[in-house]
Backbone atoms as SQL, in Angstrom:
CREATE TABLE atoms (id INTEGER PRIMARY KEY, chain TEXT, resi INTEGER, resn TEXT, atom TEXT, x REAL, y REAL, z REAL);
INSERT INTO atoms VALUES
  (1, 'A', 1, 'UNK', 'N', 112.017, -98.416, -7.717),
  (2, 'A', 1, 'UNK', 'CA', 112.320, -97.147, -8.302),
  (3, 'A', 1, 'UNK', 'C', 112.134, -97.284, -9.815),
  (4, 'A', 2, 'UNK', 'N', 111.041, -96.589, -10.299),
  (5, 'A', 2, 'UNK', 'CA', 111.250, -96.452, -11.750),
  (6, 'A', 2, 'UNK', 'C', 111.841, -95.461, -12.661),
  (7, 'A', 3, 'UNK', 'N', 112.019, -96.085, -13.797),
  (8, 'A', 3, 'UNK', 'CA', 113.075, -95.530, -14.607),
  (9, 'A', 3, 'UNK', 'C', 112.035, -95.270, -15.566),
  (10, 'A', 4, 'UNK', 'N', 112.133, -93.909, -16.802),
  (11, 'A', 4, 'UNK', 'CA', 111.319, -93.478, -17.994),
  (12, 'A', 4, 'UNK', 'C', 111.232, -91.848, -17.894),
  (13, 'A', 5, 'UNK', 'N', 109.878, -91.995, -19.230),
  (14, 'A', 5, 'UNK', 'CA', 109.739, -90.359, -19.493),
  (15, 'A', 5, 'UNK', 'C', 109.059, -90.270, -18.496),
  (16, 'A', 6, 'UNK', 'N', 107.933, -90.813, -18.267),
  (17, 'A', 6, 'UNK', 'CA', 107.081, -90.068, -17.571),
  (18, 'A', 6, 'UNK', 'C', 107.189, -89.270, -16.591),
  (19, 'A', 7, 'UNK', 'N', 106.560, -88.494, -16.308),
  (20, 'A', 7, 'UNK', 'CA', 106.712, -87.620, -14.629),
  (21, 'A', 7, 'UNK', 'C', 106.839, -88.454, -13.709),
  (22, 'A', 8, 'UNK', 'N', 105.814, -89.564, -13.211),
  (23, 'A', 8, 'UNK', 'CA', 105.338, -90.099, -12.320),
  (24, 'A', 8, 'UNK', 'C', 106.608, -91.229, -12.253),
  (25, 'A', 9, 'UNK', 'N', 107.761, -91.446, -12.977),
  (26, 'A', 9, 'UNK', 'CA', 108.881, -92.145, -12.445),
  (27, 'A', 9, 'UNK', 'C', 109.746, -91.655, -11.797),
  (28, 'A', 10, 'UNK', 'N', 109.902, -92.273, -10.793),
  (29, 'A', 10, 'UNK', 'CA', 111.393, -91.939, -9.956),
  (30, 'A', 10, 'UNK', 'C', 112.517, -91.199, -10.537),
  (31, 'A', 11, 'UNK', 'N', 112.873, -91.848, -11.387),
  (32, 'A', 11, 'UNK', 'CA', 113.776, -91.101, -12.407),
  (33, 'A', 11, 'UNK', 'C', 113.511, -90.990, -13.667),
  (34, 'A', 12, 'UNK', 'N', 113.651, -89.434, -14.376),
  (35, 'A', 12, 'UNK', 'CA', 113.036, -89.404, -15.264),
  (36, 'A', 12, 'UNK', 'C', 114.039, -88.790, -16.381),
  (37, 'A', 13, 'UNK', 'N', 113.922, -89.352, -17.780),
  (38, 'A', 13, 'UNK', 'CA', 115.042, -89.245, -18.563),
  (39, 'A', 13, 'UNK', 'C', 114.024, -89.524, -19.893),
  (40, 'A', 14, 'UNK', 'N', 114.062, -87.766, -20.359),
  (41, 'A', 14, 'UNK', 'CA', 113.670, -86.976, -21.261),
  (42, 'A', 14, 'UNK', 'C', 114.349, -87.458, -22.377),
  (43, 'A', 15, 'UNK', 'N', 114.081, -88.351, -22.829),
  (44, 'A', 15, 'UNK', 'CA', 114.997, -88.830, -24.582),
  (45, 'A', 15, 'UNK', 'C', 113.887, -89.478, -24.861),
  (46, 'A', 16, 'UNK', 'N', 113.702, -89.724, -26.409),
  (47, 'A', 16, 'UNK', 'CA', 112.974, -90.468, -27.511),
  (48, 'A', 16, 'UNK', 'C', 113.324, -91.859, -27.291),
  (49, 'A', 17, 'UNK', 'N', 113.844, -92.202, -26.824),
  (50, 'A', 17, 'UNK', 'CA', 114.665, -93.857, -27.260),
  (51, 'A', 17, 'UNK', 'C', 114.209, -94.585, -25.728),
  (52, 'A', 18, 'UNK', 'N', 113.721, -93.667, -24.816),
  (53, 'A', 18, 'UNK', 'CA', 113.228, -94.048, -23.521),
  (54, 'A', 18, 'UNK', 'C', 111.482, -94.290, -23.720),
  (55, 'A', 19, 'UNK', 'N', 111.157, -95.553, -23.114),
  (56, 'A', 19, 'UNK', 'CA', 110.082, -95.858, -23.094),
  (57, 'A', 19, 'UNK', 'C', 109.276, -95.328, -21.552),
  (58, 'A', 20, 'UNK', 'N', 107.648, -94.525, -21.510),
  (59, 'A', 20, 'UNK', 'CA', 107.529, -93.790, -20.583),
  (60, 'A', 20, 'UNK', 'C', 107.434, -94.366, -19.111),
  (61, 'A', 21, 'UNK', 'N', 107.941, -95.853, -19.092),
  (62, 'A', 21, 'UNK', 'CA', 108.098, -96.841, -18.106),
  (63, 'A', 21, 'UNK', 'C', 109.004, -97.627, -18.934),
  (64, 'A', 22, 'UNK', 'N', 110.306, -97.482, -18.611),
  (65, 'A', 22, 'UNK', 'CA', 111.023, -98.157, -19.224),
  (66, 'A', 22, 'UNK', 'C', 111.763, -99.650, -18.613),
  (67, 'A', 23, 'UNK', 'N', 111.791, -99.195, -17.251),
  (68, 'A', 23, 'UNK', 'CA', 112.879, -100.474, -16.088),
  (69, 'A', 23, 'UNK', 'C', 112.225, -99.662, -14.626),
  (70, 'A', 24, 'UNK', 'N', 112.711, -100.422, -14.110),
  (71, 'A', 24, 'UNK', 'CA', 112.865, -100.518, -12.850),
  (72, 'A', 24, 'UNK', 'C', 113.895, -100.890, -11.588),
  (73, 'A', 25, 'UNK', 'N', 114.119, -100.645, -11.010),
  (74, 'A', 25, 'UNK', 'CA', 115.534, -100.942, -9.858),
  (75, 'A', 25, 'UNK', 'C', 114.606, -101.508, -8.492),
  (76, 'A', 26, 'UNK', 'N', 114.737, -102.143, -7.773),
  (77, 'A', 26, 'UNK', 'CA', 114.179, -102.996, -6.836),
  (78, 'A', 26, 'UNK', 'C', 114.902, -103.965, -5.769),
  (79, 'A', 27, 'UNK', 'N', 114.744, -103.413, -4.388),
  (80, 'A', 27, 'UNK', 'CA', 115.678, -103.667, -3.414),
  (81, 'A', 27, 'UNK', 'C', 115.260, -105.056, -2.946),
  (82, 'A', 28, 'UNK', 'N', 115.964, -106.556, -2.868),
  (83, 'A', 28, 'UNK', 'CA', 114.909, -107.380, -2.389),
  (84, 'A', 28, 'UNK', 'C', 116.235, -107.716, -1.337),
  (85, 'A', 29, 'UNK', 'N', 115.795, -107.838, -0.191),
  (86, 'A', 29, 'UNK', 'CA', 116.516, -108.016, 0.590),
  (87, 'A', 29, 'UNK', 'C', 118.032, -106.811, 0.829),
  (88, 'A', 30, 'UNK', 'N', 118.715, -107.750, 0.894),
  (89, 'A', 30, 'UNK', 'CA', 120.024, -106.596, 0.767),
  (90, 'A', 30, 'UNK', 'C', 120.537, -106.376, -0.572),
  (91, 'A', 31, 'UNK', 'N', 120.204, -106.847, -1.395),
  (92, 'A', 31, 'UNK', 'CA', 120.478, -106.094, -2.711),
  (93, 'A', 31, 'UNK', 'C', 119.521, -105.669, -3.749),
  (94, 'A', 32, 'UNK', 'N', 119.853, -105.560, -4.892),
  (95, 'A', 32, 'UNK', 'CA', 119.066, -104.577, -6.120),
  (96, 'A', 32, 'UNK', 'C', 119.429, -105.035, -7.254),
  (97, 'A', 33, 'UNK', 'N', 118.235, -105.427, -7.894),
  (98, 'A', 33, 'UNK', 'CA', 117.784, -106.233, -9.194),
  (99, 'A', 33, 'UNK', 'C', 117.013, -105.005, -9.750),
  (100, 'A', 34, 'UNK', 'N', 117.611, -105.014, -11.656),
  (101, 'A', 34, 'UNK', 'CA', 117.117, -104.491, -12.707),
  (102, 'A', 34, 'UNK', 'C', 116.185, -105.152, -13.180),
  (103, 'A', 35, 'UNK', 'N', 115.089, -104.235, -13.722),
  (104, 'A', 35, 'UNK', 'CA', 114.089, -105.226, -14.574),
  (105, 'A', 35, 'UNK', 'C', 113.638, -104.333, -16.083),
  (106, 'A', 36, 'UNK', 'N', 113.899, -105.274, -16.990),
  (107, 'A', 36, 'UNK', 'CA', 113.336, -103.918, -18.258),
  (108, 'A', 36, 'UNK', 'C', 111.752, -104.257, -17.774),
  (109, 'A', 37, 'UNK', 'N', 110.914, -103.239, -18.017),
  (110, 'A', 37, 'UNK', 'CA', 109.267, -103.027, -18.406),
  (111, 'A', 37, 'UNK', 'C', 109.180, -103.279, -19.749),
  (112, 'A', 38, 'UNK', 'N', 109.171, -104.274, -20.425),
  (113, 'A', 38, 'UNK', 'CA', 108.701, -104.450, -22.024),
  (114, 'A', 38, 'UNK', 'C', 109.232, -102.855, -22.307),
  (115, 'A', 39, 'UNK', 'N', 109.977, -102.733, -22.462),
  (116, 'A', 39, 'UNK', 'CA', 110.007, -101.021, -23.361),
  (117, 'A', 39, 'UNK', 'C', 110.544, -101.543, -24.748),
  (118, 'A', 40, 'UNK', 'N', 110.645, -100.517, -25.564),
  (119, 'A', 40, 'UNK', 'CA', 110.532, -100.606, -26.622),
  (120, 'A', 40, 'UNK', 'C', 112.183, -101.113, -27.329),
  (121, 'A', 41, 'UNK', 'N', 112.957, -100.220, -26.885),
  (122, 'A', 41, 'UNK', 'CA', 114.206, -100.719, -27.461),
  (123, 'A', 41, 'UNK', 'C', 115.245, -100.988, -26.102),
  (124, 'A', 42, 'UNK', 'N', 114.784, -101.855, -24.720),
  (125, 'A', 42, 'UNK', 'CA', 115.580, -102.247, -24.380),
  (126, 'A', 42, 'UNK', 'C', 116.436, -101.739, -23.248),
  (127, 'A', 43, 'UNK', 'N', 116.496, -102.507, -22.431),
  (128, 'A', 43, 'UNK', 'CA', 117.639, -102.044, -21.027),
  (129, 'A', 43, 'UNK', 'C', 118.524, -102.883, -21.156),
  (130, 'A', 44, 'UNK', 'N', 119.998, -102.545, -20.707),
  (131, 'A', 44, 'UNK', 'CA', 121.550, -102.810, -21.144),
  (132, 'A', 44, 'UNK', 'C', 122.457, -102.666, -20.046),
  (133, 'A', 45, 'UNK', 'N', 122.562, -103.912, -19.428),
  (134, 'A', 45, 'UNK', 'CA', 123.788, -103.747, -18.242),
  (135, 'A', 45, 'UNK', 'C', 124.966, -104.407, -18.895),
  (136, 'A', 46, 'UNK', 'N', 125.911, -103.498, -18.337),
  (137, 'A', 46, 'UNK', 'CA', 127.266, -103.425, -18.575),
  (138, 'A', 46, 'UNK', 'C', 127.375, -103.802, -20.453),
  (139, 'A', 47, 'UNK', 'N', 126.497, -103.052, -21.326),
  (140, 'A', 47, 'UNK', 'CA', 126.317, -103.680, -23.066),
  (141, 'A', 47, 'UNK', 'C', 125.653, -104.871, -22.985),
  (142, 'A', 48, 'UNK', 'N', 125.257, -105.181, -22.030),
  (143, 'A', 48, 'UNK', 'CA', 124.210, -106.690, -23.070),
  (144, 'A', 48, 'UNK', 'C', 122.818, -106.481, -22.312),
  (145, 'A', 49, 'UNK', 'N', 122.001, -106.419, -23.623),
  (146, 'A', 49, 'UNK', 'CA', 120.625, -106.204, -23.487),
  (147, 'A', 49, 'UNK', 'C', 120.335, -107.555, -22.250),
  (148, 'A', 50, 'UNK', 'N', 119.429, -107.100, -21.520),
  (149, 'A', 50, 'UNK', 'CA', 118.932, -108.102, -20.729),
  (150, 'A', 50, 'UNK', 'C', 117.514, -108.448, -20.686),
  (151, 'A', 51, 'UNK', 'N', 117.124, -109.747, -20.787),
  (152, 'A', 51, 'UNK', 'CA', 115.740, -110.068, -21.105),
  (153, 'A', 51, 'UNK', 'C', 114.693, -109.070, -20.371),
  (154, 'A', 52, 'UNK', 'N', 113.424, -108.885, -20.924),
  (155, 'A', 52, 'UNK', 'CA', 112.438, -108.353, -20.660),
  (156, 'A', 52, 'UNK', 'C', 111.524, -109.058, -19.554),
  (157, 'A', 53, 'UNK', 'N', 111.358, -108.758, -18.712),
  (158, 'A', 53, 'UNK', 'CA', 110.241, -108.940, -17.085),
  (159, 'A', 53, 'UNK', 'C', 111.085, -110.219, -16.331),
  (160, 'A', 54, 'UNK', 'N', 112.600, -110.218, -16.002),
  (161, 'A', 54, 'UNK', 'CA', 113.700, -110.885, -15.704),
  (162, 'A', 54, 'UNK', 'C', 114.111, -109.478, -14.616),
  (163, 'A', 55, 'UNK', 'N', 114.400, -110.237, -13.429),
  (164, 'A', 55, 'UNK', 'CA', 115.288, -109.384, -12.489),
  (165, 'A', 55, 'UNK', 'C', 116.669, -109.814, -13.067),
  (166, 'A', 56, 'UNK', 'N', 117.404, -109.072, -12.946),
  (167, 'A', 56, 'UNK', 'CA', 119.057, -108.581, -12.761),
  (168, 'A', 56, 'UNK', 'C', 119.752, -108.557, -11.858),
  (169, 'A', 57, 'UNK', 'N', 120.643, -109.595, -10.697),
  (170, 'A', 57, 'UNK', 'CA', 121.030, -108.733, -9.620),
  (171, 'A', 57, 'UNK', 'C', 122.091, -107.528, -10.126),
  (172, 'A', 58, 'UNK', 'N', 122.044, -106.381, -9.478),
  (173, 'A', 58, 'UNK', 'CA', 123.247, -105.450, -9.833),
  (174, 'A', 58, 'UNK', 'C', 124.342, -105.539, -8.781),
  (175, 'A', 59, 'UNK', 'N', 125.087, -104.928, -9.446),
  (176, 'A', 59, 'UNK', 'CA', 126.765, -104.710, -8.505),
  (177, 'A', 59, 'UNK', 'C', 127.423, -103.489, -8.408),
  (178, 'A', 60, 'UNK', 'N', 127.871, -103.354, -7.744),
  (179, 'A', 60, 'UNK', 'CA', 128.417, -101.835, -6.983),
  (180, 'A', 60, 'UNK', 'C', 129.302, -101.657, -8.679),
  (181, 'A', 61, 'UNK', 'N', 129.409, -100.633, -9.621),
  (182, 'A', 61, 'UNK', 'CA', 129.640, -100.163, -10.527),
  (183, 'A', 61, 'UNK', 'C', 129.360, -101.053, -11.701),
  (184, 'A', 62, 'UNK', 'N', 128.096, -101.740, -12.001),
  (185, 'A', 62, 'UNK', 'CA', 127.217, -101.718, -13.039),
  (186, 'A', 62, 'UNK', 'C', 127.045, -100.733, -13.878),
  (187, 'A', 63, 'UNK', 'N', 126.764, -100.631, -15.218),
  (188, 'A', 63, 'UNK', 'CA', 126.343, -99.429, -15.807),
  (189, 'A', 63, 'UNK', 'C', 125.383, -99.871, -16.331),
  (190, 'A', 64, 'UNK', 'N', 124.629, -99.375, -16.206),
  (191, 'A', 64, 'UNK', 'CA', 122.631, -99.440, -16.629),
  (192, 'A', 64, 'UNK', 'C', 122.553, -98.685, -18.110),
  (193, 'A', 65, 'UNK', 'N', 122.135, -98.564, -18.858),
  (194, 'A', 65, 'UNK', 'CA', 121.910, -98.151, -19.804),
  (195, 'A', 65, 'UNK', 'C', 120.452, -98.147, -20.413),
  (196, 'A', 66, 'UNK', 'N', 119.783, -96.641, -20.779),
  (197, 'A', 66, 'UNK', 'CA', 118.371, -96.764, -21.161),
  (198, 'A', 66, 'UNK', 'C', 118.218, -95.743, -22.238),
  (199, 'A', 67, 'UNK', 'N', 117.725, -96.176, -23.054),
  (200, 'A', 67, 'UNK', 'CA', 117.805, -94.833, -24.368),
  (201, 'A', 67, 'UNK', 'C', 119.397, -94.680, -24.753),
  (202, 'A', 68, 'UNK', 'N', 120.170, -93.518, -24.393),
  (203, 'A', 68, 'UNK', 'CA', 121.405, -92.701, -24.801),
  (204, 'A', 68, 'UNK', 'C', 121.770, -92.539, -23.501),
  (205, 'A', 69, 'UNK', 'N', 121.071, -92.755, -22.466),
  (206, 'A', 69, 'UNK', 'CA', 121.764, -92.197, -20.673),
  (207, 'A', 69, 'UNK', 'C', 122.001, -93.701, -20.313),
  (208, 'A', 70, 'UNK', 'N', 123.483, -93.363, -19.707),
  (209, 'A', 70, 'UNK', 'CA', 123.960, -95.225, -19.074),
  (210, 'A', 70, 'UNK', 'C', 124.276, -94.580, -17.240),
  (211, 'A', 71, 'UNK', 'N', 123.845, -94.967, -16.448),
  (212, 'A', 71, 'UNK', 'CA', 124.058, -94.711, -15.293),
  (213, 'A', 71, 'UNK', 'C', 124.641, -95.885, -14.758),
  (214, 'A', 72, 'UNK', 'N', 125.802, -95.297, -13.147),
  (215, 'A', 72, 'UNK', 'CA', 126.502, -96.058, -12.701),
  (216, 'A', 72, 'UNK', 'C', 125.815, -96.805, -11.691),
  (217, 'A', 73, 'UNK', 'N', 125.595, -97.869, -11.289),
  (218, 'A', 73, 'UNK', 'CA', 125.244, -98.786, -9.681),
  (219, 'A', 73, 'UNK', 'C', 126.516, -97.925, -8.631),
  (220, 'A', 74, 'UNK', 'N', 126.029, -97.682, -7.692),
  (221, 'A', 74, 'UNK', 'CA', 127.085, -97.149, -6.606),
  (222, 'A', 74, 'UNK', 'C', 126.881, -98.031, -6.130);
């Protein structure tokens, strides 16, 4: 699932500070790993920037953060 401006992402989040492929969310097995896309200023779980083209596993109330929009992991 991708994250950015563009149309063509899954989810799409209309701010300046969002790169037009910014991250990604990705089911491998039974769970779901974050990945920034080189974007420009950065993807942020739970406040700490997390390296660039690095999976993440996430956890049931993670907060993702991209641009100014922080979304929850359910």
């Amino acid at each position: 699932m991708s994250i950015g401006r563009s149309p063509d992402c899954e989810i799409v989040i209309d701010n300046k500070l969002v790169s037009r492929v910014h991250a990604c969310i990705q089911k491998i097995k039974d769970d779901y790993f974050l990945k920034d896309e080189n974007s420009t200023n950065g993807t942020f779980l739970n406040g700490h920037r997390i390296p660039q083209e690095k999976y993440v596993k996430l956890n049931s109330g993670d907060k993702i953060t991209v641009g100014s929009v922080t979304m929850i992991m359910a």
